[in-house]
C-alpha positions as CSV (number, residue, x, y, z in Angstrom):
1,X,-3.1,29.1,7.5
2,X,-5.4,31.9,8.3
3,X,-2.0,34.8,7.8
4,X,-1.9,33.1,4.4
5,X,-5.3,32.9,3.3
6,X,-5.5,36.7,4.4
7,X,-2.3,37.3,2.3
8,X,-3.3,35.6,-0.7
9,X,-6.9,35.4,-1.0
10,X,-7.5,38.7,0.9
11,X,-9.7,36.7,3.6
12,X,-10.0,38.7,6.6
13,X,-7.8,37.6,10.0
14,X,-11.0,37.0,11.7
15,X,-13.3,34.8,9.5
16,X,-11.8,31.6,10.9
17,X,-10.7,30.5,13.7
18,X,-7.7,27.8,14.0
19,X,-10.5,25.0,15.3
20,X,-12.5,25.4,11.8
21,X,-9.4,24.0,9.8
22,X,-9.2,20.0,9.9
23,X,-5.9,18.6,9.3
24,X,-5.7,15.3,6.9
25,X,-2.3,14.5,5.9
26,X,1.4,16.1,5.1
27,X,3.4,15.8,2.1
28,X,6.9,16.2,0.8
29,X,7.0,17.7,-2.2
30,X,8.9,19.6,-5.2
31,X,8.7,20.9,-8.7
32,X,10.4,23.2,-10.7
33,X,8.8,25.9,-12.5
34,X,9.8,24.7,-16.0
35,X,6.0,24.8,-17.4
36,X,5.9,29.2,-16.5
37,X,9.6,29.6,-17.2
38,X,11.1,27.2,-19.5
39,X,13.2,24.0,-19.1
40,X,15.9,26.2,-17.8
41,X,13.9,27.8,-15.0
42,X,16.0,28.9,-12.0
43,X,12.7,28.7,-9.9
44,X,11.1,25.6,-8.3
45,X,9.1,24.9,-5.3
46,X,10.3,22.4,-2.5
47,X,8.6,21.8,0.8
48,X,6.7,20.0,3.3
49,X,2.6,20.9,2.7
50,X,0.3,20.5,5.5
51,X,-3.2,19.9,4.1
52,X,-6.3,21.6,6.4
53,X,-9.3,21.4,5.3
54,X,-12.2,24.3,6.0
55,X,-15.7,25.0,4.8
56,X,-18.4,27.4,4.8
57,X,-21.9,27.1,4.7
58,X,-22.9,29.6,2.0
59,X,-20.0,31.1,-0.6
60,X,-21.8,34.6,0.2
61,X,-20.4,34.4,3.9
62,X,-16.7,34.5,2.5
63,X,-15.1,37.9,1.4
64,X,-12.4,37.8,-1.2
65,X,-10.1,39.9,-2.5
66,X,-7.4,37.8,-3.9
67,X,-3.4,39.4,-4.2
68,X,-2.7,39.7,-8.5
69,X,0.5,38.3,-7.5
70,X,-0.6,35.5,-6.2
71,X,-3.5,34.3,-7.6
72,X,-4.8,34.7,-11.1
73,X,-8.3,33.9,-11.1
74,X,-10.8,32.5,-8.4
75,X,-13.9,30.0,-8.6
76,X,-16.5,28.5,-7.4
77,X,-17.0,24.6,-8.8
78,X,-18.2,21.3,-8.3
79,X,-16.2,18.2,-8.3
80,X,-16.9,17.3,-11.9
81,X,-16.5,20.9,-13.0
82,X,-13.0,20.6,-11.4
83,X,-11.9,17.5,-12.9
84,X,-13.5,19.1,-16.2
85,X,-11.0,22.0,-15.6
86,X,-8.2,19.6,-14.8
87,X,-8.3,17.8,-18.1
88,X,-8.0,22.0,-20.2
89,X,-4.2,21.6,-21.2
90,X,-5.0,25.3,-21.7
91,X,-5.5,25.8,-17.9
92,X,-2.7,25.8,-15.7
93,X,-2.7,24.5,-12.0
94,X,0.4,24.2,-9.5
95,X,1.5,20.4,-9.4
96,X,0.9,20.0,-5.6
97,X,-2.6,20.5,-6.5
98,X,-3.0,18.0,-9.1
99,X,-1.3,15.6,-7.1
100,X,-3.5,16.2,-4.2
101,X,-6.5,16.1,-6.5
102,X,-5.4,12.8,-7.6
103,X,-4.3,11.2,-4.9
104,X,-7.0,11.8,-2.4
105,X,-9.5,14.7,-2.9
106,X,-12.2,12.9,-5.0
107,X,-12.5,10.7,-1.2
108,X,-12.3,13.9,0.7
109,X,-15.1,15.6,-1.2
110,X,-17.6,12.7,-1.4
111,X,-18.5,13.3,2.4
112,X,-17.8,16.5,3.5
113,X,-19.6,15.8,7.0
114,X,-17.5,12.6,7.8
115,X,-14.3,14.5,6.5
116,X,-15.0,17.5,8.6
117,X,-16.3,15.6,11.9
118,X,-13.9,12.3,12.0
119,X,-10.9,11.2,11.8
120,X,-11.5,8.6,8.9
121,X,-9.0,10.3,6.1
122,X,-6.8,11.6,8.9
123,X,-3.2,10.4,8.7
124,X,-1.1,12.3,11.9
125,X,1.8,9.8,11.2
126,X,3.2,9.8,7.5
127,X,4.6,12.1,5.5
128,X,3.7,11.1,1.6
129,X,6.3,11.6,-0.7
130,X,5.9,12.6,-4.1
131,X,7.9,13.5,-7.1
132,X,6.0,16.1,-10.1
133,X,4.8,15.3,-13.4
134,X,7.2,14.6,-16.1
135,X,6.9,18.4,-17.3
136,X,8.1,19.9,-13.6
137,X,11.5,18.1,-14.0
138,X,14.8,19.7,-15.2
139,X,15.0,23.6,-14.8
140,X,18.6,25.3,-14.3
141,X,19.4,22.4,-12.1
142,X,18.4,19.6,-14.1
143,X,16.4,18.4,-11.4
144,X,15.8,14.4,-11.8
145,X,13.2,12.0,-9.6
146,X,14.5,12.8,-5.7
147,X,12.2,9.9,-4.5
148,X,11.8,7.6,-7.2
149,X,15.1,7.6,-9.4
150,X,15.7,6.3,-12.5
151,X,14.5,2.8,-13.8
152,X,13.6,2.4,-10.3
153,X,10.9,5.6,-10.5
154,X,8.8,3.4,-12.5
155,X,8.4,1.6,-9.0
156,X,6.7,1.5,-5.9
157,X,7.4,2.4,-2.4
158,X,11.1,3.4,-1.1
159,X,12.9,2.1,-4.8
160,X,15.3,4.6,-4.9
161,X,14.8,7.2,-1.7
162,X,18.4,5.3,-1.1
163,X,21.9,4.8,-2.4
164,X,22.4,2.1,-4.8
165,X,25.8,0.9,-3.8
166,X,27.1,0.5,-7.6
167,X,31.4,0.1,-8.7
168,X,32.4,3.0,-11.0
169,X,32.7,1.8,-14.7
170,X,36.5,2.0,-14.7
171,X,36.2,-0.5,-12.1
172,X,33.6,-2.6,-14.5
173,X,35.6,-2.4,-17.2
174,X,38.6,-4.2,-15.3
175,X,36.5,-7.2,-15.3
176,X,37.9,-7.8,-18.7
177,X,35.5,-11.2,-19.2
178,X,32.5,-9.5,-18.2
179,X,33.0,-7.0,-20.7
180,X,33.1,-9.6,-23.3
181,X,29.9,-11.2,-21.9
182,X,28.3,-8.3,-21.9
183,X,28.9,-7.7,-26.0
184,X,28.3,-11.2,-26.7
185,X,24.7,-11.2,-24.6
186,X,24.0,-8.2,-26.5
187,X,25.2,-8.6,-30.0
188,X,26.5,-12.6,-30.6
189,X,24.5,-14.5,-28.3
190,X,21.4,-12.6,-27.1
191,X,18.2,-14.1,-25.5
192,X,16.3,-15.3,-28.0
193,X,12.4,-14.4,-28.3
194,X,9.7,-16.6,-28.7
195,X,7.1,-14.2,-29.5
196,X,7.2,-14.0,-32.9
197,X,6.2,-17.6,-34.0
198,X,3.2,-18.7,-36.0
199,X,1.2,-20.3,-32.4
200,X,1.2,-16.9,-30.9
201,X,0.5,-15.1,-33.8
202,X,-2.8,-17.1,-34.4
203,X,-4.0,-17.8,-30.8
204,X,-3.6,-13.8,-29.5
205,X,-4.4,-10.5,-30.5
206,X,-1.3,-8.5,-31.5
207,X,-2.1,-5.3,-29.8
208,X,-2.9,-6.6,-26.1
209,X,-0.5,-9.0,-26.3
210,X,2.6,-5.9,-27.8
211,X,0.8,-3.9,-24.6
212,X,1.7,-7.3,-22.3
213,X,4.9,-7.6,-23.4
214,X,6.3,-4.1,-23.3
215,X,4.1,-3.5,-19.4
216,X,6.7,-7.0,-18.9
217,X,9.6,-5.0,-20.1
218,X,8.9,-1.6,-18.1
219,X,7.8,-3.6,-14.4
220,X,10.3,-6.7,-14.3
221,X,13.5,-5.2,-16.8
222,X,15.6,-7.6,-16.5
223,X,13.1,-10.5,-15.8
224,X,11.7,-10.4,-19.2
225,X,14.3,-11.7,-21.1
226,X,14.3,-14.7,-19.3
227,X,10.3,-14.9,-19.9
228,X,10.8,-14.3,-23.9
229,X,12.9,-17.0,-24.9
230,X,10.6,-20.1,-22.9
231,X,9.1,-22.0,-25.7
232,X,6.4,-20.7,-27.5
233,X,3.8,-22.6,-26.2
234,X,3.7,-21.5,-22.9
235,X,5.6,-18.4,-23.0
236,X,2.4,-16.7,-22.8
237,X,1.0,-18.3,-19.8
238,X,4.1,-17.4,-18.0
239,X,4.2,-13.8,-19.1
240,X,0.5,-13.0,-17.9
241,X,0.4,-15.2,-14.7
242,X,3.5,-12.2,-13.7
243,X,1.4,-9.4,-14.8
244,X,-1.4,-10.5,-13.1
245,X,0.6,-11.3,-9.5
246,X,2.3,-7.9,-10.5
247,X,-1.0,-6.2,-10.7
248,X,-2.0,-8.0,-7.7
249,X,1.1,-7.2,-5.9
250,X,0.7,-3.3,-7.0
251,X,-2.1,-2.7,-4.8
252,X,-0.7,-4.8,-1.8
253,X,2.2,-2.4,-2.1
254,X,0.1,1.0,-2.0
255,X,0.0,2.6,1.1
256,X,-1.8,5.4,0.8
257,X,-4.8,4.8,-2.4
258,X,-7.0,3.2,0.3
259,X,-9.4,4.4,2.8
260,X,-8.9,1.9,5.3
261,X,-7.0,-1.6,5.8
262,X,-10.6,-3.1,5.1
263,X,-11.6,-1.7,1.8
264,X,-7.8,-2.9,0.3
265,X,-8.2,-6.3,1.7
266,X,-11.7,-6.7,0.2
267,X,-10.4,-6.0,-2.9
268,X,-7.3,-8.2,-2.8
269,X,-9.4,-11.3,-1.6
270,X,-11.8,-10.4,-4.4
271,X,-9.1,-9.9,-7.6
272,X,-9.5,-13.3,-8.5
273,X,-13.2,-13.0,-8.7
274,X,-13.1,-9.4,-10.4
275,X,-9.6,-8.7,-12.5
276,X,-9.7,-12.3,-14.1
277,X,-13.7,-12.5,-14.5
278,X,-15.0,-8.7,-15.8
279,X,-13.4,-7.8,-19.0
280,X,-13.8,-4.7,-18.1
281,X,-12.2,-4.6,-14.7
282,X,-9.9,-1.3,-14.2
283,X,-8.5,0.4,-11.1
284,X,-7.3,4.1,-11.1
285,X,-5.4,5.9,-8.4
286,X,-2.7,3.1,-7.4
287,X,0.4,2.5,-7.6
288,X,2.9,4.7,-9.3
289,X,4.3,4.9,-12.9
290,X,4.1,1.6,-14.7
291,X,2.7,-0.3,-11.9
292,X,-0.7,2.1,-12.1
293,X,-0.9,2.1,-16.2
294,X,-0.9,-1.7,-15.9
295,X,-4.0,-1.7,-13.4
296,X,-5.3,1.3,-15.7
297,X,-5.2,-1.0,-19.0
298,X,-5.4,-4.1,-17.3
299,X,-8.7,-4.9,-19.8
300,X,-5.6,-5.8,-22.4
301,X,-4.0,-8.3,-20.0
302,X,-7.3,-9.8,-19.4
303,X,-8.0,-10.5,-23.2
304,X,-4.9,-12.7,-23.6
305,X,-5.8,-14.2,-20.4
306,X,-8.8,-15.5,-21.6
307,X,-7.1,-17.1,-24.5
308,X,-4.8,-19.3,-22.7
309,X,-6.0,-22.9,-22.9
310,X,-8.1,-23.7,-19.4
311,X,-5.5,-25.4,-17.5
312,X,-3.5,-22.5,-17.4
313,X,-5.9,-20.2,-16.5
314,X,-7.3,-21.9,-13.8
315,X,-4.0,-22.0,-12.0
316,X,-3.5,-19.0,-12.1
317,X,-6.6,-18.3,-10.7
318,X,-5.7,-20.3,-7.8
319,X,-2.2,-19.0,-7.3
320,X,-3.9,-15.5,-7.4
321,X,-6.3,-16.1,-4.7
322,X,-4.1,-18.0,-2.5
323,X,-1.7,-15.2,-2.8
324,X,-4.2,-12.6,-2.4
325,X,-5.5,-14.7,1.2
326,X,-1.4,-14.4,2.1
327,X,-1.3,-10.2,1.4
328,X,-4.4,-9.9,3.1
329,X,-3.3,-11.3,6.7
330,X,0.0,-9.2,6.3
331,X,-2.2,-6.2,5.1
332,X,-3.4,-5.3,8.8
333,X,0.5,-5.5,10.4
334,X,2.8,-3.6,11.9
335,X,5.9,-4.6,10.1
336,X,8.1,-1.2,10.6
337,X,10.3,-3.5,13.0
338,X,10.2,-6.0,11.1
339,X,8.6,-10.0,10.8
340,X,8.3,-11.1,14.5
341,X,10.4,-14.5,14.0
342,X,11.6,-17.3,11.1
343,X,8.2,-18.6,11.3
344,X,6.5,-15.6,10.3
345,X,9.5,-14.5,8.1
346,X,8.9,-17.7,6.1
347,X,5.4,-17.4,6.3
348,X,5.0,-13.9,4.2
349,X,7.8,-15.7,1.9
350,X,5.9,-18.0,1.0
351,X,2.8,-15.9,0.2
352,X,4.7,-13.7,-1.8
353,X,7.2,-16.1,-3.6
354,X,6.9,-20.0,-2.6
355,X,3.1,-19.9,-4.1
356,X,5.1,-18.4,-7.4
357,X,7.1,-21.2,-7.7
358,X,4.3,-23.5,-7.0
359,X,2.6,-21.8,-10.0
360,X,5.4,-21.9,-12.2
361,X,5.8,-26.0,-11.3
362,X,2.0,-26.5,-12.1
363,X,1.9,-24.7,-15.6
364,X,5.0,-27.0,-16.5
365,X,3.0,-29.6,-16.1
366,X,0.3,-28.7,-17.5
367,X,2.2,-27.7,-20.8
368,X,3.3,-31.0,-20.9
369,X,7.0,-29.8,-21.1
370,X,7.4,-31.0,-17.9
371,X,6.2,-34.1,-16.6
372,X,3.0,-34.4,-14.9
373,X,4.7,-34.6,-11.1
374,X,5.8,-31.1,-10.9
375,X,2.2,-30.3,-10.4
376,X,2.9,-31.5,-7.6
377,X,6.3,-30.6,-6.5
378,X,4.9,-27.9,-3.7
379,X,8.1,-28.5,-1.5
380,X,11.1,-27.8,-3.8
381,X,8.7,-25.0,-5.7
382,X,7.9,-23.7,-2.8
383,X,12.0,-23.7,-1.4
384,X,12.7,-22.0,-5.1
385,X,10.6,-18.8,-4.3
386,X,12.1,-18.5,-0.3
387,X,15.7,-18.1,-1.8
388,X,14.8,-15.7,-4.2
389,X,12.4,-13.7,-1.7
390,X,14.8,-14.1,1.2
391,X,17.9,-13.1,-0.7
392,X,15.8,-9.7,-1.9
393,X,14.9,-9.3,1.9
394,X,18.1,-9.1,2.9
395,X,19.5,-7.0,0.1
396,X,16.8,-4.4,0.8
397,X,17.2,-3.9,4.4
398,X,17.3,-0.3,4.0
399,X,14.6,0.2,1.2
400,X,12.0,-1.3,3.5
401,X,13.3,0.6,6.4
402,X,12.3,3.4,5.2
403,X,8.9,2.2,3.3
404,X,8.4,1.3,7.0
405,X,7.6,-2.5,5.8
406,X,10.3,-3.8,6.8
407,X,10.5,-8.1,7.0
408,X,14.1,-9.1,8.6
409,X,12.8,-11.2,11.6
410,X,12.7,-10.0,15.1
411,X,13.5,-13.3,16.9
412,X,17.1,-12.4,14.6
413,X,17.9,-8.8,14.6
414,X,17.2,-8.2,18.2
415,X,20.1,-10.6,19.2
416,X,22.3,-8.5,17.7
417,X,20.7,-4.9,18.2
418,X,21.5,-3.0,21.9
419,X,18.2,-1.3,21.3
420,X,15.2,-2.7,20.3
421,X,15.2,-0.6,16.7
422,X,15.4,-1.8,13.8
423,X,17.1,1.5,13.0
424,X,19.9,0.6,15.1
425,X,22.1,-1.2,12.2
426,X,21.9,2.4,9.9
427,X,24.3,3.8,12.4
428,X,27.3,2.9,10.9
429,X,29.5,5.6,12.3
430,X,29.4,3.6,15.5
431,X,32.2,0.6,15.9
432,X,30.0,-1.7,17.9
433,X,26.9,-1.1,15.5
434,X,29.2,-1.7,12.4
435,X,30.1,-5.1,14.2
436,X,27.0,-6.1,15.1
437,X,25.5,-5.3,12.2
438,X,27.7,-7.6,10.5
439,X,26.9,-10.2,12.7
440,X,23.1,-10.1,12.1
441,X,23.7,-9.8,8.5
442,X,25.6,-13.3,7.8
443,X,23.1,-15.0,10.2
444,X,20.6,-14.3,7.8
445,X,22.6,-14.8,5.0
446,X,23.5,-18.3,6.3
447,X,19.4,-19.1,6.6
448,X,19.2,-18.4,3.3
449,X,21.8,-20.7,2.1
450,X,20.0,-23.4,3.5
451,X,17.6,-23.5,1.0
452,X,20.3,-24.2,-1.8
453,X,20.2,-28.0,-1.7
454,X,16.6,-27.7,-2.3
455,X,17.3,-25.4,-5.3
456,X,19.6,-27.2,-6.9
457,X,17.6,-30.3,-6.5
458,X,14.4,-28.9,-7.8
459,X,16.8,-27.7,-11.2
460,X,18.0,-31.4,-11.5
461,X,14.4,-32.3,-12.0
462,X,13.8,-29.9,-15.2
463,X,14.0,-32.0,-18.8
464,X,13.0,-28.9,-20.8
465,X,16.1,-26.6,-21.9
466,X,14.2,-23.4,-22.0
467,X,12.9,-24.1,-18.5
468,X,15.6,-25.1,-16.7
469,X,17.2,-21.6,-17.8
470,X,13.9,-19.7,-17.0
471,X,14.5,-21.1,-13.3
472,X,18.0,-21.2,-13.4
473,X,19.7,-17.9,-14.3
474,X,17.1,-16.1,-11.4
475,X,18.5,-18.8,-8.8
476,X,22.7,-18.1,-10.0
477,X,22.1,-14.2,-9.7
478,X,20.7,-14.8,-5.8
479,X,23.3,-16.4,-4.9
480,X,26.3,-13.9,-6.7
481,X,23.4,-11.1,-4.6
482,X,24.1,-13.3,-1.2
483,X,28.2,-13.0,-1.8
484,X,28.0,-9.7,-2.5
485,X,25.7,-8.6,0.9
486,X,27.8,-11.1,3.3
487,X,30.1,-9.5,5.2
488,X,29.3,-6.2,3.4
489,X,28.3,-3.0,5.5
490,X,26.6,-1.2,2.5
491,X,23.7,-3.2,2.5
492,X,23.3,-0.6,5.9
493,X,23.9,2.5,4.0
494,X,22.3,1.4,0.6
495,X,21.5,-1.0,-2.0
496,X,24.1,-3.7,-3.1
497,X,24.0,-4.8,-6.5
498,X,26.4,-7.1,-8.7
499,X,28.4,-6.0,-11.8
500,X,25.7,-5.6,-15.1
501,X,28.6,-7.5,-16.3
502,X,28.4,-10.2,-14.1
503,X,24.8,-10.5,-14.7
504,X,25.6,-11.2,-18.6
505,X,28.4,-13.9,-17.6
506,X,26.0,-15.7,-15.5
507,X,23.1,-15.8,-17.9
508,X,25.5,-17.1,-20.7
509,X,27.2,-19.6,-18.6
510,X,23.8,-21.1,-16.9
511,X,22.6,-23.8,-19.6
512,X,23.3,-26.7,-17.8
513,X,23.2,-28.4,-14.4
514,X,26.8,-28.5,-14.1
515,X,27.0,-25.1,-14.7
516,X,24.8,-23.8,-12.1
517,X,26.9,-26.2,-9.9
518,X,30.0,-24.9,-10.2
519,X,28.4,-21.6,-9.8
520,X,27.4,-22.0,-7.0
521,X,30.8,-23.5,-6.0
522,X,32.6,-20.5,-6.6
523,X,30.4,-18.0,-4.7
């Protein structure tokens, strides 16, 4: 740091020493240099930055003489002048630096003293990960997300920093049915939309609720469809009781926006009492992509909240603060090895997806579509939600491996593992891990297949068409995702996934109870 300062800003050797610079955090980072060069640029930058911090007490006390090469221009400003400067498209700034600005610097500079003398911002362990802006992608090697890939960029924590096990079209196109499926899903028989009908025209405003739907669209994909064609009357409620537990879920998942485990707990327990009272409730700075404009604009969200009838709203107030209680005792643990048993495996289940389907039961009541017991169908709602949740667990063994939240359950994988690392299954090149691996795998599947008498039973129970295929078609895809991880070493090495094709044979062919039987039969 002090060769560098000397080489670029002309700094003398011997105006710091190495115990002046404070060290607060690493990151991984690239960009190419398409914004000086060109979208073809050969040039781009890609390394790991070490951020020190070190101040002076008067600017006269530092000598500069910066390099031309290096550095255009220098200057002294304040944090508003900076963000001033920032926001000058005419200006031009390296990307690590924005990113830095934006991500933690504001925090940094509001207490110089506590950031120079403790340890409070200090992170020795990670190493954040960040892809540029959208204008430092491409260059001579057409450069795409490296962290955050594809639909998946638009997503939190380790979506996409691994393989997506995927079969090559030829292969998808052999699935001669599917193919068909797919054309009539798309162009014969789509998922019809309920939006457009006179009762949401006339009880929400058109432009927060187009903002609502097309947030849906960009932070659930597929998920949407199945929200769109519920009947108009509570299609509505459905959509914004998601955004809100998305919004929710958003700052659970950030790792790195908040000071301390205490400030993001304070202000999960208090979302229900902030986001869904003040109109003008916002939050800046988390989450990434889609996730972060939804918290940014959430004021839209809240408007059509507001207009749902008060039934609706106040269960999803509930829902939200229960949940929020559930994020909150899982905020504080160590879970890079994982859940520590079933019990506790079930438990952050539950938070995260049984209390979902407890929702979705108690706003079928409540729209009358359903009869007034599913209010109270906690069980069976809550059994819904721990097959979809466990099923995603298992598919994304890797993903949370490496997002270091991982939630396979101790009192499981250490059966199987020789060492007491969860890391142990990635080593596939090894016989005996590839075995055990298996092994570990399938007893987990098999828990989760013990939830499907409960599923099916809670289906049985639906009267309303829509809603039977709102809960159904999620329910037939877990269980196609179980067949495809059982027995299957890639979920080690990657992410499994079914045919697209698939996907569009099951929606069409899930419109009945007999249907979702015999689906389930054959997987």
């Amino acid at each position: 740091a002090i060769r560098k300062l000397q080489h670029e800003l002309g700094i003398p050797l011997d105006t710091f020493a190495p115990s002046d610079f404070k060290f607060l955090t690493r990151l991984h980072y690239w960009a190419a240099d398409t914004v000086t060069h060109g979208k073809s640029a050969p040039w781009g930058e890609h390394e790991i930055d070490y951020v020190l911090f070190v101040t002076v007490e008067n600017k006269k006390d530092l000598k500069l003489n910066p390099h031309p090469e290096e550095i255009d221009d220098v200057k002294w400003v304040t944090l508003d002048e900076l963000e001033t400067m920032l926001a000058d498209d005419k200006l031009l700034f390296s990307p690590w630096f924005r990113l830095i600005v934006q991500k933690w610097l504001k925090n940094w500079w509001k207490d110089l003293d506590e950031t120079m003398t403790t340890n409070k911002h200090c992170d020795f362990v990670n190493i954040q990960q960040f892809d540029p802006p959208q204008e430092h992608l491409g260059g001579a090697g057409k450069a795409t997300p490296l962290f955050l890939k594809g639909d998946e960029g638009k997503k939190q924590g380790a979506y996409g920093k691994v393989k997506t096990h995927k079969e090559s079209t030829t292969k998808q196109l052999m699935h001669v049915d599917e193919v068909f499926s797919a054309l009539s899903l798309l162009y014969i028989n789509p998922l019809k939309s309920n939006l457009d009908t006179d009762y949401v025209r006339k009880t929400f405003n058109a432009d927060d609720l187009a903002f609502c739907d097309d947030i849906l669209v960009k932070v659930s994909r597929s998920f949407a469809g199945v929200i769109r064609q519920l009947p108009a009357s509570m299609l509505v409620d459905i959509l914004i009781f998601y955004l809100v537990l998305r919004a929710l879920d958003t700052i659970e998942d950030d790792t790195s926006a908040f000071e301390s485990n205490k400030i993001k707990i304070k202000l999960l327990k208090d979302f229900h009492k902030t986001a869904l009272v003040d109109p003008n409730w916002t939050m800046d700075g988390v989450g990434e992509g889609d996730e972060r404009k939804l918290l940014q604009e959430f004021p839209k969200c809240h408007r059509v909240y507001q207009a749902l009838n008060p039934k609706s709203r106040e269960v999803i107030a509930d829902i939200t603060r229960k949940m929020a209680d559930g994020m909150a005792e899982f905020v504080g643990k160590d879970l890079g090895q994982g859940t520590l048993d079933l019990q506790e495996y079930r438990r952050y289940c539950h938070f995260v997806a049984g209390l979902v389907g407890e929702g979705l039961s108690r706003l079928f009541a409540a729209s009358g579509l359903e009869s007034n017991s599913f209010a109270g169908e906690t069980f069976l709602s809550d059994q819904m939600g721990l097959f979809l949740q466990k099923t995603n667990i298992i598919r994304d063994y890797l993903e949370d491996y490496v997002d270091k939240r991982a939630f396979w359950p101790q009192s499981v994988w250490k059966k199987h593992a020789e060492t007491g690392e969860l890391g142990y299954f990635t080593k596939q090149t090894d016989a005996t891990v590839r075995e055990k691996s298996l092994h570990c795998l399938n007893e987990l599947v098999t828990d989760a297949l013990e939830l499907v008498p409960d599923c099916l039973d809670y289906l049985a129970k639906l009267r309303c068409q829509e809603i039977f295929r709102f809960c159904a078609i999620p329910q037939v895809m877990a269980i196609a995702t179980l067949e495809k991880c059982f027995a299957n070493l890639d979920v080690f090495t990657g992410v499994v996934k079914i045919r697209k094709g698939l996907s569009c044979k099951l929606i069409l062919k899930t419109n009945t109870v007999a249907e979702v039987h015999e689906t389930f039969n054959i997987f």
